[in-house]
N, C-alpha and C positions, 0 to 999 in steps of 0.2 A: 561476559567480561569479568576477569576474576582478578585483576589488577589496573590502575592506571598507571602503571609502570611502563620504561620501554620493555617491551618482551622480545627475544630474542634467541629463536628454537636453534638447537644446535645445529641443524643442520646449516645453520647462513655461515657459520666457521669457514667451511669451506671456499668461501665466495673472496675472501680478503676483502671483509668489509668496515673492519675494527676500524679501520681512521677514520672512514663518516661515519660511523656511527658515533666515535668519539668526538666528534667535530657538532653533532646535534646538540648533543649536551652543552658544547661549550658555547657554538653560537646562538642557543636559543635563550639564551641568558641576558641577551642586550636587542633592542630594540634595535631594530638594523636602519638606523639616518642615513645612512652611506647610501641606500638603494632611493633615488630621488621618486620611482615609480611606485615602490611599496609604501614610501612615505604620503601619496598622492591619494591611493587607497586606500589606506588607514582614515583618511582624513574625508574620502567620498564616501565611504562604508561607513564609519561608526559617529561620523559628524555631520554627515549630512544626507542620513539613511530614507531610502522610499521605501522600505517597507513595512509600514503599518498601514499607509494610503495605499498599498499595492496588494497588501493582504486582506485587509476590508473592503475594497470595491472586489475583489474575485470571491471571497467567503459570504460574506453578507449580499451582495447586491447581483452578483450570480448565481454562486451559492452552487450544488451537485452538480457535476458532471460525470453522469454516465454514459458510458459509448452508448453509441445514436439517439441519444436525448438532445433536446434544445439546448442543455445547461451546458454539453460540452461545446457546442457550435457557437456561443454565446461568448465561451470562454475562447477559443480560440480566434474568435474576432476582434476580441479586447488585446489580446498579445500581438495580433498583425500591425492592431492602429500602435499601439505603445512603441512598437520599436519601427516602427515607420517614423513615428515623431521625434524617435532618438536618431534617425538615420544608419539602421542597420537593415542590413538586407534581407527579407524574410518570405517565406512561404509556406503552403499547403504542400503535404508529401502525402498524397493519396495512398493507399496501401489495398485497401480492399471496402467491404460493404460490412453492415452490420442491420439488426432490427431498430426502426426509428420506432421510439414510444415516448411518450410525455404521460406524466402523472401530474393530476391538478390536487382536490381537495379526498381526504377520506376522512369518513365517518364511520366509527365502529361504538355500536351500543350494544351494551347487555339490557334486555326489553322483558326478561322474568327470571327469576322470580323477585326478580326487582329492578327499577330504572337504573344503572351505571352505565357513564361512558368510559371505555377504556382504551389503556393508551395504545395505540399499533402502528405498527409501520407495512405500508402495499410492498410485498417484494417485488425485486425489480422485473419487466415483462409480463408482469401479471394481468388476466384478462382484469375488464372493470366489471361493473354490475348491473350499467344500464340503469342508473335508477337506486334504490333502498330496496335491499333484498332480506328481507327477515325468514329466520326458518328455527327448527331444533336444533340442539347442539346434543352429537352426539361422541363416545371418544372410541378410540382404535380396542379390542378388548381383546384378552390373551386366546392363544388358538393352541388347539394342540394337536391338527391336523389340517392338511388342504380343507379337504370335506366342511372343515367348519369357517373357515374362512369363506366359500363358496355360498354356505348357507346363510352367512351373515351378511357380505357385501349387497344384497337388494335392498339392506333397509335402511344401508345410506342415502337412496334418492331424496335428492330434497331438502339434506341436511347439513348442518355447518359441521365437519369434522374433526375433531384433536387429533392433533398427529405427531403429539409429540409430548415426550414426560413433563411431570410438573416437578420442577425443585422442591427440594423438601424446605429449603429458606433462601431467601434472595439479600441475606446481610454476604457481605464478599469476606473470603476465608481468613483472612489476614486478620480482621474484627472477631470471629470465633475464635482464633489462634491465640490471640490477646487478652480476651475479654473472658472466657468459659474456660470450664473444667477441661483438663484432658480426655476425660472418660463421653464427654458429650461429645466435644469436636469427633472424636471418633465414632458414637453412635451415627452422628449424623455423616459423616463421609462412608458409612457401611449400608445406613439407607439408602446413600444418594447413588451408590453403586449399583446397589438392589433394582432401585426404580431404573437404571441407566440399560443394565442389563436385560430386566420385562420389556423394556420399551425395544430395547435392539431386537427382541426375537418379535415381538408382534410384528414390528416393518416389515423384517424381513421374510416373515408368512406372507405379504402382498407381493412378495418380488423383488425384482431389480429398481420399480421405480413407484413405490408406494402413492405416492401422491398421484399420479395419471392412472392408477387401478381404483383411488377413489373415486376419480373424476369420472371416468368410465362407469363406473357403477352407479352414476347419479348425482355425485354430492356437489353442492351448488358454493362450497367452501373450505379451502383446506386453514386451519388453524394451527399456525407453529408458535412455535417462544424458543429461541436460543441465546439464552444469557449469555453476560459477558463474565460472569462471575467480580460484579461489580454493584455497588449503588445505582442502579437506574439503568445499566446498560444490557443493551444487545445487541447481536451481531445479525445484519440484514442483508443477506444474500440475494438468489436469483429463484422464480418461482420454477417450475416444470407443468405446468398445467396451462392447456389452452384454452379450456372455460372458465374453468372454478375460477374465483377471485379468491390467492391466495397470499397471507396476511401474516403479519409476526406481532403476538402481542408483548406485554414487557413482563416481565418476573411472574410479578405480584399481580397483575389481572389476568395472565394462565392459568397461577393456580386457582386462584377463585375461581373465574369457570373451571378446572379439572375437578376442585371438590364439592361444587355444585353439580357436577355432572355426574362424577362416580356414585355420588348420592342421593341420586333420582327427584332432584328437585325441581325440575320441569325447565332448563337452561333454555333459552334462546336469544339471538343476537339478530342484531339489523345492522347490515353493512353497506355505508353508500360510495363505491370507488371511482371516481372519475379517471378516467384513463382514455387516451386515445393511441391510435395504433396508425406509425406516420412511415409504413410501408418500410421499402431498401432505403436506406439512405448512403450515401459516403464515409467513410471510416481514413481519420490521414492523422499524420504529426501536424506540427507545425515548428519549421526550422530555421533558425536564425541563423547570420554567417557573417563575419568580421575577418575579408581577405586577409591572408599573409603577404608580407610584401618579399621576404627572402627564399623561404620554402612553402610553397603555395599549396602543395601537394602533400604535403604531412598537416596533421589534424590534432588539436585540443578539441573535446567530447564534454562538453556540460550537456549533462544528463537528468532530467528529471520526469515522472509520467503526468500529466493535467487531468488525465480521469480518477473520477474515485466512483463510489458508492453512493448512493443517493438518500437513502433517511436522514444523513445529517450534511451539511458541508463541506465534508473533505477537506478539511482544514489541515490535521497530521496528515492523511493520508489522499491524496500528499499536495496539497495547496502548499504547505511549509517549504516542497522542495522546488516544486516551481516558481515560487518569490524569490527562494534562496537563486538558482539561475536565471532568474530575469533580473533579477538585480545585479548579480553579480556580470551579466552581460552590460549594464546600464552603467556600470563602475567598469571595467573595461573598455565602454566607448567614451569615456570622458576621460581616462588615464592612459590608456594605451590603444588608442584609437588604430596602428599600424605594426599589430604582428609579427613577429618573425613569420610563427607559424598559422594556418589557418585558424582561425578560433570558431566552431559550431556549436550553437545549444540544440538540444532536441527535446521538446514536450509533448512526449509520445501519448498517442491513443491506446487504448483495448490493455492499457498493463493490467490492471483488474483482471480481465479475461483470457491471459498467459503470455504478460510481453508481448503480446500481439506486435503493436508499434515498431518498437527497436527492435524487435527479430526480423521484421520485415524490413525494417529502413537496413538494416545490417544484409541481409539475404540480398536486397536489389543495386547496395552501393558497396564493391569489392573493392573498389579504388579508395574509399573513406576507410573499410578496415586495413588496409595493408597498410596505407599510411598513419594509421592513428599515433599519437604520441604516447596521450591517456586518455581516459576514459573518467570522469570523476561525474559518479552517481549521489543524487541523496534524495532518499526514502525510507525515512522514520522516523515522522514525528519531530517533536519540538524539542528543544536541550542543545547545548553543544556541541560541535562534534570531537569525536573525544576518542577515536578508535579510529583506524587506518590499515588493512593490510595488504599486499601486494599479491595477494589471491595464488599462490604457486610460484609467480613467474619471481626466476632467482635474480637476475643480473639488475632487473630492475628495480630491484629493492633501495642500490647507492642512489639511482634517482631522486627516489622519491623520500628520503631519509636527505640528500643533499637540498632539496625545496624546503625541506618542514626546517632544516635548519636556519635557512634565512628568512623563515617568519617573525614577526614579532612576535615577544613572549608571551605577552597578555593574549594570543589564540593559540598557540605552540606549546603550553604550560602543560596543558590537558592533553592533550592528543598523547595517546599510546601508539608505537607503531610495529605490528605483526609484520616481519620479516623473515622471510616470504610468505608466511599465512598459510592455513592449512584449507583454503578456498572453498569459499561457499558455492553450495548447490544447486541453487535458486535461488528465489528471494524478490530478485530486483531486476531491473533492465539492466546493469552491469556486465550481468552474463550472459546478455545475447551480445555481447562482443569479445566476453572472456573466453567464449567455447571456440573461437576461431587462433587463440591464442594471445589478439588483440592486449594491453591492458587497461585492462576494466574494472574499475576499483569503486570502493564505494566510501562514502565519505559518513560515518557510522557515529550516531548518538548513543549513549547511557538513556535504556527506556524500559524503565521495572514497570514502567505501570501503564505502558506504550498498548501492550496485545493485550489488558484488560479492560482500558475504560474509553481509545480513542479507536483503536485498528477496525476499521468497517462496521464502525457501532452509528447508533442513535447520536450520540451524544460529542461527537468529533466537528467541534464547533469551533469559531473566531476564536474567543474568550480561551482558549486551550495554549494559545500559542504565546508564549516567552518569546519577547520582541528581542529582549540584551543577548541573547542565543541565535534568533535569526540573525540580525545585525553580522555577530562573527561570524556566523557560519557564510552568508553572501558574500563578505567580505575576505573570508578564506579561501572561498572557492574561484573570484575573481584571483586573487596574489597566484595559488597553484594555477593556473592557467598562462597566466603571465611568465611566471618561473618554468614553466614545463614550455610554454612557447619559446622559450630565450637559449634555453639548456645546448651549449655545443652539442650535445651528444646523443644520438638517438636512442630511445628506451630500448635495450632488446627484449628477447622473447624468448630467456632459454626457460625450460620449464625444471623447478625442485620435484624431487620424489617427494608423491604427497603420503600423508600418514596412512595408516592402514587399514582399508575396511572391518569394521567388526564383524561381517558377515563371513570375509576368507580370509583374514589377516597379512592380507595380500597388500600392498600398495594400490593405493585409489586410483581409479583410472582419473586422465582429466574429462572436466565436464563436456558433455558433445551438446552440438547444435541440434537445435529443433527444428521440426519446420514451422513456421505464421499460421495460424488459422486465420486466414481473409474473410471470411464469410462465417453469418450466424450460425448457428449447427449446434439445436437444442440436444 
């Protein structure tokens, strides 16, 4: 985002859309009393908010949710009781299966040439250890032929592996940017290159899938580190290996083992992972639903995913947005308990592992997308939301420029709205109802520092989260659902010519649907 401005692409000219949009400007200038509803929520959202009780009992006292872990099962039984005690209507929306795993305690030591424990996180599906497994630590070394690749892979049996470059410093760039010479920051981003590029060709001398040709070959540990290019962070993905116990350490105790290893100082480590392995289990949403009483059959979409990643909490990603829609359903059943239109939340499973959830709940409910009104998504992070666009679709732009105008100022101030938006690609569960033509929109924060120190890191904890942000944002997302339930007018669905691929200078196709992966499939 390069302005908090309204922006407004030429092409929306066309649409005759100048009177709302001039109309935003002028009503979002006064607090709107006149709406005794939005007055209602103003007043159950920013005076009398659940969400800090709502985001500490799921972060803290739940805490990760990975598909087919406990943590998600855990979490979506806390959301069944919640809004059963609100008296909203809720279920399980089954979708498919996933691999059940639970992780308990890990221990990872450095045992020579000297005692450190160091800090690591188990990736997620990783076998365990059975116990404290100590061995050599040995690292991936440059190949310059099959041939030698061949003759080396036997003498990993046995051994803890490096599988991955060591940074050349783990201060985050913005601190070298600031702090050091120009002629430095540059040495060191021509190393980090160096080292990036050795490391790409040694992998890709193993294959397609490095990690399972060590494991094959014996090694009783795959060792990663992928920074976040940050103080203390890293990003914790999913293993590939069905024996080895495979581990991501932090920065700073990679490299120390990498140049304790490159420098034949006799490295080895003891790692003890607890893990149990809890078969197929169930893979489903869980979906709330507050009847309409006038158009029963047309849909408001609160949209947020309940899984995240599991080294740290999932607090941005995205615990923030599923408080933001549980709350915002909890201020809707005390303010506008009776609808025009249906009102649904959805906090979908497997989004981590491709929209899973919403692609499927979209895929098996055609009667939910043909009737959608809107679709309002939020997944990213904590702040405001402060960006809005109408992802392509043209006509619906006056809609949703006619809702933001009867907002209150104090959440309306901020918010920029792309009309009609040059539509994003991915991203979010959004666009498993964008690609049907649906609108699917996403309710989008200002987050410089979002994909470096919280997005699927270590460190995407409670403490992360700006409570005076979630506040507005539940309480935005309740008013836009209210206003989009009330709205005489059905949103349509024509679609803008989108900008133009840089590949063929062609206009973008629109986005297509996927099909769900229901089932695990390493």
């Amino acid at each position: 985002m390069q302005s908090r401005s309204l922006r407004i692409p030429l092409l929306l000219l066309a649409t005759g859309l100048m009177a709302v949009l001039s109309a935003v400007d002028a009503q979002a200038q006064t607090f709107r009393t006149d709406d005794p509803v939005i007055e209602r929520m103003w007043e159950e959202g920013m005076e009398r908010s659940q969400t800090y009780p709502l985001a500490q009992a799921l972060m803290d006292s739940i805490g990760p949710r990975l598909s087919g872990a406990p943590g998600f099962d855990q979490s979506a039984d806390w959301l069944i009781q919640l809004y059963e005690e609100w008296g909203i209507d809720v279920e399980r929306d089954e979708y498919g299966t996933w691999r059940g795993w639970s992780h308990g305690a890990l221990h990872v030591d450095m045992t020579s040439p000297r005692v450190q424990t160091l800090e690591a996180n188990i990736l997620a599906w990783s076998p365990g250890t059975d116990g404290p497994v100590e061995a050599d630590v040995v690292m991936v070394p440059e190949f310059s032929s099959a041939a030698e690749v061949e003759a080396w892979l036997p003498s990993v049996e046995g051994k803890m592996v490096l599988a991955s470059h060591a940074e050349p410093t783990c201060r985050e760039p913005q601190t070298l940017e600031r702090l050091a010479r120009p002629e430095t920051v540059e040495r060191i981003q021509q190393e980090r290159e160096a080292i990036q590029a050795s490391w790409f060709n040694r992998l890709r001398m193993l294959g397609d899938n490095p990690h399972r040709r060590l494991e094959q070959a014996g090694a009783v540990g795959i060792i990663t580190s992928r920074w976040s290019e940050g103080w203390g962070v890293n990003k914790v993905f999913a293993a590939s290996t069905e024996e080895a116990v495979a581990i991501d350490v932090s920065c700073e105790d990679y490299g120390l083992l990498y140049r304790i290893t490159e420098n034949d100082q006799g490295p080895r480590l003891r790692i003890n992972a607890e893990i149990e392995e809890l078969g197929t289990v169930p893979m489903y949403n869980v979906m709330a639903t507050i009847p309409g009483t006038e158009l029963p059959d047309e849909y408001i979409l609160l949209s947020a995913h309940l899984d995240s990643w599991h080294a740290a909490t999932g607090a941005t990603d995205n615990g923030t947005g599923t408080i933001t829609m549980l709350e915002a359903m909890r201020i809707l059943k005390e303010t506008y308990p009776n609808p025009r239109r249906t009102i649904i939340v959805g906090h979908w499973g497997g989004e981590e592992q491709g929209l899973i959830g919403s692609r499927a709940y979209a895929e098996d409910n055609p009667d939910v997308v043909d009737g959608l009104q809107a679709v309002f998504n939020q997944d990213n992070g904590t702040w405001r939301v402060d960006y809005i666009q109408t992802q392509g679709l043209m006509g619906a732009s006056a809609n949703l420029a006619h809702w933001v105008a009867q907002l209150p100022d104090e959440i309306s101030d901020l918010i920029e709205l792309d009309l009609p938006g040059p539509q994003e690609m991915g991203g979010s569960d959004h666009v498993a109802f964008l690609c049907y033509g649906a609108p699917g929109w996403r309710l989008q924060s200002h987050y410089p520092e979002y994909r470096q120190y919280t997005w699927h890191t270590n460190r995407d904890t409670f403490d992360k989260i700006v409570f005076d942000d979630l506040m507005n944002n539940a309480t935005l997302a309740a008013m836009l659902a209210y206003l989009a339930s009330e709205d005489p007018e059905r949103v349509p669905r024509d679609r803008a010519v989108l900008g133009p691929d840089p590949r063929t200078g062609e206009p973008r196709d629109w986005i297509e649907c996927r099909d769900p992966i229901r089932s695990w499939n390493r």
